[in-house]
Structures are given as C-alpha cells and as structure tokens.
mmCIF file of the N, C-alpha and C atoms, coordinates in Angstrom:
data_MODEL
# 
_entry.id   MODEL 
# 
loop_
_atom_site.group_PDB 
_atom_site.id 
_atom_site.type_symbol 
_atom_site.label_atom_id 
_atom_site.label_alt_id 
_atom_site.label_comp_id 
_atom_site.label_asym_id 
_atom_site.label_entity_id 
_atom_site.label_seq_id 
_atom_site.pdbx_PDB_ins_code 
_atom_site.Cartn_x 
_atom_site.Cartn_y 
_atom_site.Cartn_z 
_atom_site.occupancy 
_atom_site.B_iso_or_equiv 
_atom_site.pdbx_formal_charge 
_atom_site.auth_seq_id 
_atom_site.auth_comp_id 
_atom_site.auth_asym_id 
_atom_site.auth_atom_id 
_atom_site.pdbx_PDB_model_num 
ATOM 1   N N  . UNK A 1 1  ? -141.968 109.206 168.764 1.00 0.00 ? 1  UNK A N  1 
ATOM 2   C CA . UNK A 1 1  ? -142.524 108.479 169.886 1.00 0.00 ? 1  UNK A CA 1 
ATOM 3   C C  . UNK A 1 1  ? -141.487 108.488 171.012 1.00 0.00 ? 1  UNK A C  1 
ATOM 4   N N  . UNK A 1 2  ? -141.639 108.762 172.756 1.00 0.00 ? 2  UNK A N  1 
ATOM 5   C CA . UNK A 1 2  ? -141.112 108.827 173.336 1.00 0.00 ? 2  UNK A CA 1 
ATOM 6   C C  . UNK A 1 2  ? -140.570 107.391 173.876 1.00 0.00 ? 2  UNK A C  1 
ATOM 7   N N  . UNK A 1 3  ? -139.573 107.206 174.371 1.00 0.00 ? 3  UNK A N  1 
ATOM 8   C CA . UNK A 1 3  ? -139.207 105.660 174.762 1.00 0.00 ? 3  UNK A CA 1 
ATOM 9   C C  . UNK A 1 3  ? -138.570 105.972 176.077 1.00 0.00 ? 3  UNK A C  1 
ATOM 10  N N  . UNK A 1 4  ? -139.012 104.938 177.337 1.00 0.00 ? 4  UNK A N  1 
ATOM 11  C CA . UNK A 1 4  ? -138.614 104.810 178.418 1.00 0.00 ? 4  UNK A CA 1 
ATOM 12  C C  . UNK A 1 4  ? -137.685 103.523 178.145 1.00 0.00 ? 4  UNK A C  1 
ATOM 13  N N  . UNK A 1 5  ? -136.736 103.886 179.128 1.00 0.00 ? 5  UNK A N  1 
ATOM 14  C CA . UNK A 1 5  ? -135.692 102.695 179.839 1.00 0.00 ? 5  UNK A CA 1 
ATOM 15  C C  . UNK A 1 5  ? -135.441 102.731 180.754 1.00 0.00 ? 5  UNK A C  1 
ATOM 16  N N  . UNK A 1 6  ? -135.795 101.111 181.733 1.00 0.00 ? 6  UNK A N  1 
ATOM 17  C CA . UNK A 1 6  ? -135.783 101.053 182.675 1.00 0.00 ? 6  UNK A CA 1 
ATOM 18  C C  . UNK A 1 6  ? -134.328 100.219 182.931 1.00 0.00 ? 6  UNK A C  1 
ATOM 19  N N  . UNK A 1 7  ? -133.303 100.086 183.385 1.00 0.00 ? 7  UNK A N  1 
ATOM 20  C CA . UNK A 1 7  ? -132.198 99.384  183.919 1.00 0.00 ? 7  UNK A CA 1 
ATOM 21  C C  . UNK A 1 7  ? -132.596 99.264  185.440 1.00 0.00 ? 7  UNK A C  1 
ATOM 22  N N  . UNK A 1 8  ? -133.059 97.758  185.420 1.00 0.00 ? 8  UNK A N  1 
ATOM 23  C CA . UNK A 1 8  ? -133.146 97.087  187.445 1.00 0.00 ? 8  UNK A CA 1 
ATOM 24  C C  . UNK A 1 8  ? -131.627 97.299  187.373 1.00 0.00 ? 8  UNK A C  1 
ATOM 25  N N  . UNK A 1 9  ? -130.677 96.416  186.838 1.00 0.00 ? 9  UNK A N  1 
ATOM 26  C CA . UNK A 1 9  ? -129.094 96.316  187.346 1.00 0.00 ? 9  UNK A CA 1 
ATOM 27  C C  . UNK A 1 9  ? -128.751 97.938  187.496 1.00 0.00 ? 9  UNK A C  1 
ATOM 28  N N  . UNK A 1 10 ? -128.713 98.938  187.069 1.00 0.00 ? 10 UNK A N  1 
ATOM 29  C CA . UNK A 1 10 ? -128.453 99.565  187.981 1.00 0.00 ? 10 UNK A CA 1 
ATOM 30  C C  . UNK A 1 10 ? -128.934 100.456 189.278 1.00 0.00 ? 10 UNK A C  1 
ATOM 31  N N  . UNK A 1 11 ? -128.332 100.491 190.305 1.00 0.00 ? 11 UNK A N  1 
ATOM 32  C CA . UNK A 1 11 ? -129.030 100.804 191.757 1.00 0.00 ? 11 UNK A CA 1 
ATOM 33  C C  . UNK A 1 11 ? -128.228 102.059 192.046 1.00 0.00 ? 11 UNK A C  1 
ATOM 34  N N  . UNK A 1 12 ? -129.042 102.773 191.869 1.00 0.00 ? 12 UNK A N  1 
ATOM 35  C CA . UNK A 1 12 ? -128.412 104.555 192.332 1.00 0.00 ? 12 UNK A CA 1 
ATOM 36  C C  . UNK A 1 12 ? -128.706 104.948 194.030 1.00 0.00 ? 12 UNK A C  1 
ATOM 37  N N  . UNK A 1 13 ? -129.885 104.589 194.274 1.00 0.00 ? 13 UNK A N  1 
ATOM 38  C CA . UNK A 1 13 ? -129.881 104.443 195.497 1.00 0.00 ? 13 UNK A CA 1 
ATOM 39  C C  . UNK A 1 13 ? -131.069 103.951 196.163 1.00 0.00 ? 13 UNK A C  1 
ATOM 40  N N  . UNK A 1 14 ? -130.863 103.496 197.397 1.00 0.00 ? 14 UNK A N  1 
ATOM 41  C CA . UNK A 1 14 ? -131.307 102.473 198.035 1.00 0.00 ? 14 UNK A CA 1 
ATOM 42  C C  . UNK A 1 14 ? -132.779 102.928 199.253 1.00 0.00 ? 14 UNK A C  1 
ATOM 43  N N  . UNK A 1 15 ? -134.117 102.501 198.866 1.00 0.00 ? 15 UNK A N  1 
ATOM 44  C CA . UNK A 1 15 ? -135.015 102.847 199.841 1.00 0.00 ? 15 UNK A CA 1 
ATOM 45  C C  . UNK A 1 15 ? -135.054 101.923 200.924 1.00 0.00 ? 15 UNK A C  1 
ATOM 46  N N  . UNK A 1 16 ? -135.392 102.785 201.682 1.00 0.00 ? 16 UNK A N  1 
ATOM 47  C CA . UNK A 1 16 ? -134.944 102.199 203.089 1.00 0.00 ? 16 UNK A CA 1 
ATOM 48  C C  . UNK A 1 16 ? -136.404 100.815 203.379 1.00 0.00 ? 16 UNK A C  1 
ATOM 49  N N  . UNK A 1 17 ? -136.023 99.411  203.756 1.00 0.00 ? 17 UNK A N  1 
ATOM 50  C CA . UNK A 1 17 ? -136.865 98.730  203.657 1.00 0.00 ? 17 UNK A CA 1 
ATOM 51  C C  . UNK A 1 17 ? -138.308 98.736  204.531 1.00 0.00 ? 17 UNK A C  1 
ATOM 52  N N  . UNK A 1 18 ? -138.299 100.008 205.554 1.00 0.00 ? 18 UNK A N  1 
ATOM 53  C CA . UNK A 1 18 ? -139.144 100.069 206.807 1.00 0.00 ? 18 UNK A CA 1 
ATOM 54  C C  . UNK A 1 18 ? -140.247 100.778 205.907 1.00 0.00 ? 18 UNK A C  1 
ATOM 55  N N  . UNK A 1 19 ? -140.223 101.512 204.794 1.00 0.00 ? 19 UNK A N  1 
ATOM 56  C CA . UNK A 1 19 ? -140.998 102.068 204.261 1.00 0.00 ? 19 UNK A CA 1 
ATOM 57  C C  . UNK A 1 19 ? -141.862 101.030 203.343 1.00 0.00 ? 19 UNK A C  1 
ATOM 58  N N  . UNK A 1 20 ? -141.662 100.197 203.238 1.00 0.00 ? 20 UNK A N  1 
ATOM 59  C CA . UNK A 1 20 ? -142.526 99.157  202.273 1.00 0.00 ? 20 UNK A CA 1 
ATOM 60  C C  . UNK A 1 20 ? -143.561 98.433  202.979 1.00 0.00 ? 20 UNK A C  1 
ATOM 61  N N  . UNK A 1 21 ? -144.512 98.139  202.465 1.00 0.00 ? 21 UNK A N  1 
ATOM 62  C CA . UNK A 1 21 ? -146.156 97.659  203.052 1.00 0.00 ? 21 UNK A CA 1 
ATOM 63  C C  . UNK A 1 21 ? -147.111 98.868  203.263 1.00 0.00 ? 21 UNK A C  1 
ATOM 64  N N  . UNK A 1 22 ? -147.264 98.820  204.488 1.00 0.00 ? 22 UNK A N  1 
ATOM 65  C CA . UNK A 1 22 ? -148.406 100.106 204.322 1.00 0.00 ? 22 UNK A CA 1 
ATOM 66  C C  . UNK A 1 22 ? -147.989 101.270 204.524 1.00 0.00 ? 22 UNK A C  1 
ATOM 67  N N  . UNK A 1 23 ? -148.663 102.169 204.048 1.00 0.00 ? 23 UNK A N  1 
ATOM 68  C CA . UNK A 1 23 ? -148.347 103.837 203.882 1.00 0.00 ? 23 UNK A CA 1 
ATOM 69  C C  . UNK A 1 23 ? -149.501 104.662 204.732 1.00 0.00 ? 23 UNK A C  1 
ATOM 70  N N  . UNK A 1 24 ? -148.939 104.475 205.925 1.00 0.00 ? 24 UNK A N  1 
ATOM 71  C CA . UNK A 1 24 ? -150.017 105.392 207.127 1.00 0.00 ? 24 UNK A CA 1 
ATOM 72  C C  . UNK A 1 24 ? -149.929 107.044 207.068 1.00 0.00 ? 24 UNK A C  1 
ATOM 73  N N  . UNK A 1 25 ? -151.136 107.856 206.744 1.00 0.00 ? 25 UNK A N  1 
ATOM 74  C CA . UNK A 1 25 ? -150.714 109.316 206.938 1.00 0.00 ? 25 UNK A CA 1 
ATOM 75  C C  . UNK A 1 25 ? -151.774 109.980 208.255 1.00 0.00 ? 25 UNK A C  1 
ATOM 76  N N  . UNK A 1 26 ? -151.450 110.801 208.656 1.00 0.00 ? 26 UNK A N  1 
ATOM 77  C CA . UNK A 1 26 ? -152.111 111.622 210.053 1.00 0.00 ? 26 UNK A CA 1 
ATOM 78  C C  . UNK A 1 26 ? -153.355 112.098 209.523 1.00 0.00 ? 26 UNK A C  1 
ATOM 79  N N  . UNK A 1 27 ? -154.548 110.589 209.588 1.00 0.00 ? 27 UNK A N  1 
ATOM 80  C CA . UNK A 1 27 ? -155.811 111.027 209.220 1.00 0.00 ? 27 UNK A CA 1 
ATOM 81  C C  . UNK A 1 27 ? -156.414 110.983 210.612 1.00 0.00 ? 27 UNK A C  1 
ATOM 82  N N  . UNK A 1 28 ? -157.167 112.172 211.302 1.00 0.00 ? 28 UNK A N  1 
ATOM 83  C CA . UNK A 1 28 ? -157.645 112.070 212.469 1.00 0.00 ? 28 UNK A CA 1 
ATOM 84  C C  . UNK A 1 28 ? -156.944 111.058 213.207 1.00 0.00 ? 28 UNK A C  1 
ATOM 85  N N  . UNK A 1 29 ? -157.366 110.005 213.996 1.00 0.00 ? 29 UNK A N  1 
ATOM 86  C CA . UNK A 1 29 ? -156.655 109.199 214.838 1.00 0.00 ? 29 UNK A CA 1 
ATOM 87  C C  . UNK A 1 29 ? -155.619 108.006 214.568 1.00 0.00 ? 29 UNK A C  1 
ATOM 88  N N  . UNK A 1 30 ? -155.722 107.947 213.232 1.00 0.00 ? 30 UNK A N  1 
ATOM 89  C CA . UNK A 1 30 ? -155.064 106.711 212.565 1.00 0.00 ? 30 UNK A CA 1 
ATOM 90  C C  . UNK A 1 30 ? -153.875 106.434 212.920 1.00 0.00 ? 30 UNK A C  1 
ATOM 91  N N  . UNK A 1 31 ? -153.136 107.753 213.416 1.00 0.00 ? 31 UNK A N  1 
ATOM 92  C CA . UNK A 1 31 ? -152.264 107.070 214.018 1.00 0.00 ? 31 UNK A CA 1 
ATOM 93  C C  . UNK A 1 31 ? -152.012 107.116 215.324 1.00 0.00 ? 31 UNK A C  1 
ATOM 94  N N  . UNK A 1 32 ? -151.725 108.597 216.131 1.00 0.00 ? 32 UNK A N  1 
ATOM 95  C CA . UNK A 1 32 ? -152.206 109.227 217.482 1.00 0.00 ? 32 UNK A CA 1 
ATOM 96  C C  . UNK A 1 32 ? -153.355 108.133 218.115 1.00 0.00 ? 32 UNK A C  1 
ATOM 97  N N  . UNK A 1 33 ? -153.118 107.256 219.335 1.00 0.00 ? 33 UNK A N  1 
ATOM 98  C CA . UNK A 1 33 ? -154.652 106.691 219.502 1.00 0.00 ? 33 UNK A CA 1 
ATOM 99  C C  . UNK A 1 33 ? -154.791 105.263 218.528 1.00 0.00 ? 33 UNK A C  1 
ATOM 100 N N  . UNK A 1 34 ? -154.353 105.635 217.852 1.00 0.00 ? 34 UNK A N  1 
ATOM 101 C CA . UNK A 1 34 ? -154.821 104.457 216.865 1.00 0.00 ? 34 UNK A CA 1 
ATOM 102 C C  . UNK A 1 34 ? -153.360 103.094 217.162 1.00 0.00 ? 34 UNK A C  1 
ATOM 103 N N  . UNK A 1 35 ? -152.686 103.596 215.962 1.00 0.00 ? 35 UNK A N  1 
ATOM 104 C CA . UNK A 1 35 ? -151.915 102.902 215.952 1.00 0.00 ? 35 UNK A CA 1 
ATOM 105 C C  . UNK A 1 35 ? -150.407 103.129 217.129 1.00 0.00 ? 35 UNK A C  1 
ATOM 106 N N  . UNK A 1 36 ? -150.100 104.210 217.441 1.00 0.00 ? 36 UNK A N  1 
ATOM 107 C CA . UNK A 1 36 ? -149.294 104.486 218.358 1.00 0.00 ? 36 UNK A CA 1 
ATOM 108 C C  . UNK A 1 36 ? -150.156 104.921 219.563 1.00 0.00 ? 36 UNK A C  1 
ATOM 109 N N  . UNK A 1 37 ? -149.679 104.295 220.471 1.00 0.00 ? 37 UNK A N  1 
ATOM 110 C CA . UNK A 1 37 ? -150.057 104.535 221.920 1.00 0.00 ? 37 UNK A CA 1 
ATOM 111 C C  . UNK A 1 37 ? -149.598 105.527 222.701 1.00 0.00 ? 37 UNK A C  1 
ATOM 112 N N  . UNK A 1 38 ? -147.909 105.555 222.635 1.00 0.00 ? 38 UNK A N  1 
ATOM 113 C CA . UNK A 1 38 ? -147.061 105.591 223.824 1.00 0.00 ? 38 UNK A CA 1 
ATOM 114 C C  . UNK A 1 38 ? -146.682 104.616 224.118 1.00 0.00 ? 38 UNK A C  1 
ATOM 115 N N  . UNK A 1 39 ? -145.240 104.597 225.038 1.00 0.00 ? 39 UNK A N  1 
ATOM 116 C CA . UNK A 1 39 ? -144.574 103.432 225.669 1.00 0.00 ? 39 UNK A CA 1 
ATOM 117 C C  . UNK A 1 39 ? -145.531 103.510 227.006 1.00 0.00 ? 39 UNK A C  1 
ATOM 118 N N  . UNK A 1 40 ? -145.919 104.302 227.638 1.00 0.00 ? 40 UNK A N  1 
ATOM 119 C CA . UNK A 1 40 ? -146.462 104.376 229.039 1.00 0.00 ? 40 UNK A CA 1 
ATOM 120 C C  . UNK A 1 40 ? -148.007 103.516 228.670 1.00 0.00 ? 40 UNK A C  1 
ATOM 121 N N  . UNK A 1 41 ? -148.389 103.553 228.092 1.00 0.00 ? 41 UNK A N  1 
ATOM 122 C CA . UNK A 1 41 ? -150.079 102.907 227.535 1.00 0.00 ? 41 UNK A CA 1 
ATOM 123 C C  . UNK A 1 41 ? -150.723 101.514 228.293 1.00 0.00 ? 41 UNK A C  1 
ATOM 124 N N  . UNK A 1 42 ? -151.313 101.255 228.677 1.00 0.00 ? 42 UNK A N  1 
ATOM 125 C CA . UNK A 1 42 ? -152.118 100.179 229.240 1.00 0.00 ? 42 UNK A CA 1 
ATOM 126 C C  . UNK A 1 42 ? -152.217 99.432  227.997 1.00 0.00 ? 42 UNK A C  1 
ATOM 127 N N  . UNK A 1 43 ? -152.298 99.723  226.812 1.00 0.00 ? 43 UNK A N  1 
ATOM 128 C CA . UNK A 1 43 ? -152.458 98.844  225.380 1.00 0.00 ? 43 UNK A CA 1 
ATOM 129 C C  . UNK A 1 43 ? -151.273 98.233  225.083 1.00 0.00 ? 43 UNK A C  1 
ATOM 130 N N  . UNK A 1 44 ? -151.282 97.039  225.194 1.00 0.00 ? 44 UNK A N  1 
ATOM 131 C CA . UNK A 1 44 ? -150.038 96.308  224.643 1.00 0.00 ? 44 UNK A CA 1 
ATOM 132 C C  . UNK A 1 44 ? -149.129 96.747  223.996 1.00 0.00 ? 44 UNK A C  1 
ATOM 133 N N  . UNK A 1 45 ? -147.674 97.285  223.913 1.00 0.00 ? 45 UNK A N  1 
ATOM 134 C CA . UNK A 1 45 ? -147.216 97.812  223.065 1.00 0.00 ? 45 UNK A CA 1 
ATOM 135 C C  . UNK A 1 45 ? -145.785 97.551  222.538 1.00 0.00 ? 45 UNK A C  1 
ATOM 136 N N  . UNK A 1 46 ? -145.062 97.740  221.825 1.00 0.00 ? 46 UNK A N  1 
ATOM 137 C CA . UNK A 1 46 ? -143.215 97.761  221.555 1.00 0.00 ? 46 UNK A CA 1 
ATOM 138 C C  . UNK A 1 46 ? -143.177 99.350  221.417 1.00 0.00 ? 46 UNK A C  1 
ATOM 139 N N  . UNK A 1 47 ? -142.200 99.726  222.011 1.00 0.00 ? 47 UNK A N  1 
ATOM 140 C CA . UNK A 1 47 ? -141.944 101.432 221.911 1.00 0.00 ? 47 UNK A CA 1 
ATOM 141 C C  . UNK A 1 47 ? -143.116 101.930 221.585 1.00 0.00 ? 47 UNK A C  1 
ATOM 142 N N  . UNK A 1 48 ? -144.251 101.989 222.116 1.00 0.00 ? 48 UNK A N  1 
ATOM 143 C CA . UNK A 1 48 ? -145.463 102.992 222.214 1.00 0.00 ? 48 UNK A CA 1 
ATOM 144 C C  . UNK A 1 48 ? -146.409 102.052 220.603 1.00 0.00 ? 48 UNK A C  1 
ATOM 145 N N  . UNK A 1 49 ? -145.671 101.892 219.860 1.00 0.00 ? 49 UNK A N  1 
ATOM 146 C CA . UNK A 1 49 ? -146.951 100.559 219.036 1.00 0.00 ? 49 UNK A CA 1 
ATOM 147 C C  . UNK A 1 49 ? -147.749 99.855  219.502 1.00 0.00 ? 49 UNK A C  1 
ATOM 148 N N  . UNK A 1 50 ? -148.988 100.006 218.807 1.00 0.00 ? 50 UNK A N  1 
ATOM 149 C CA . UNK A 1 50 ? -149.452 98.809  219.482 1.00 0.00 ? 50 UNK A CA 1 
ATOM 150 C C  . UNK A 1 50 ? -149.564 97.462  218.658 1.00 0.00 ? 50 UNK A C  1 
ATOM 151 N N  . UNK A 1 51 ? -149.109 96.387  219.571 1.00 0.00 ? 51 UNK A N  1 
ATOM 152 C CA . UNK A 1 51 ? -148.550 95.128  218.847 1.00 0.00 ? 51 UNK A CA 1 
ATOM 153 C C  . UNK A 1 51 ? -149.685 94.476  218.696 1.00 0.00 ? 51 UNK A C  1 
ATOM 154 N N  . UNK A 1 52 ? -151.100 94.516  218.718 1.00 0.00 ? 52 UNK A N  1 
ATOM 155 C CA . UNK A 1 52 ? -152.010 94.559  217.949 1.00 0.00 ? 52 UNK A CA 1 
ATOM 156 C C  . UNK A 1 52 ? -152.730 94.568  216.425 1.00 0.00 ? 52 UNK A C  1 
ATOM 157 N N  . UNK A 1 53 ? -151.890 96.276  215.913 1.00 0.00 ? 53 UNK A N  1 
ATOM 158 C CA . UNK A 1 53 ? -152.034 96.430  214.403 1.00 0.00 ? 53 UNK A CA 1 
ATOM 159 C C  . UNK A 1 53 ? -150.517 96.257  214.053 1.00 0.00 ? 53 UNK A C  1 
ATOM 160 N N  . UNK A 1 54 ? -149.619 95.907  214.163 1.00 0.00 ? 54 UNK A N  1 
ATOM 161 C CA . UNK A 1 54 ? -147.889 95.420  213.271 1.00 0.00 ? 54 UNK A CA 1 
ATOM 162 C C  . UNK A 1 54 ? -147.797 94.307  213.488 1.00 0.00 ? 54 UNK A C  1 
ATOM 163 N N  . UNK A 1 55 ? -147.097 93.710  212.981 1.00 0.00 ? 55 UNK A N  1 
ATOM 164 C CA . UNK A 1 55 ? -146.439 92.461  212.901 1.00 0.00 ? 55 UNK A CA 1 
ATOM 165 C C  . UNK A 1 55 ? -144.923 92.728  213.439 1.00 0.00 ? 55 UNK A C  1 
# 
C-alpha cells in the first residue's frame, strides 16, 4: 500500500499571497473589458481595475 506524508512544518517554498481567491483565465472578455479596463477608462478604476469587481 502506498503512503503519503504530508509535513505543514516544513516550508520549501513560499506562494506568493496575490494568487489566492479567485483564479481568472482569458475567457472571451473576462478579463480584457471585463475586469481590467485600463488606467485611461471612464470606469472607475486602480491601475486600469475596475474597483467594482476587487476588493
């Protein structure tokens, strides 16, 4: 029988925390349009986001 081991205490290396919550990929507009604007945009934004869909 095969046996996994998991050790939390040790940390080999570290994911970066911006990647955790949602996982957006380039489906038609989802992000283009969607979620990124541009900084220039009439849509509310932080660096071209729109502060709309982020927190």
């Amino acid at each position: 029988m095969a046996k996994l081991v998991i050790n939390t205490q040790k940390r080999e290396d570290v994911i970066a925390p911006e990647i955790y919550g949602h996982f957006s990929e380039h489906l038609g507009r989802c992000i283009y349009e969607g979620m990124f604007v541009g900084k220039d945009s009439n849509i509310p934004n932080v660096n071209g986001m729109r502060t709309d869909v982020v927190e």
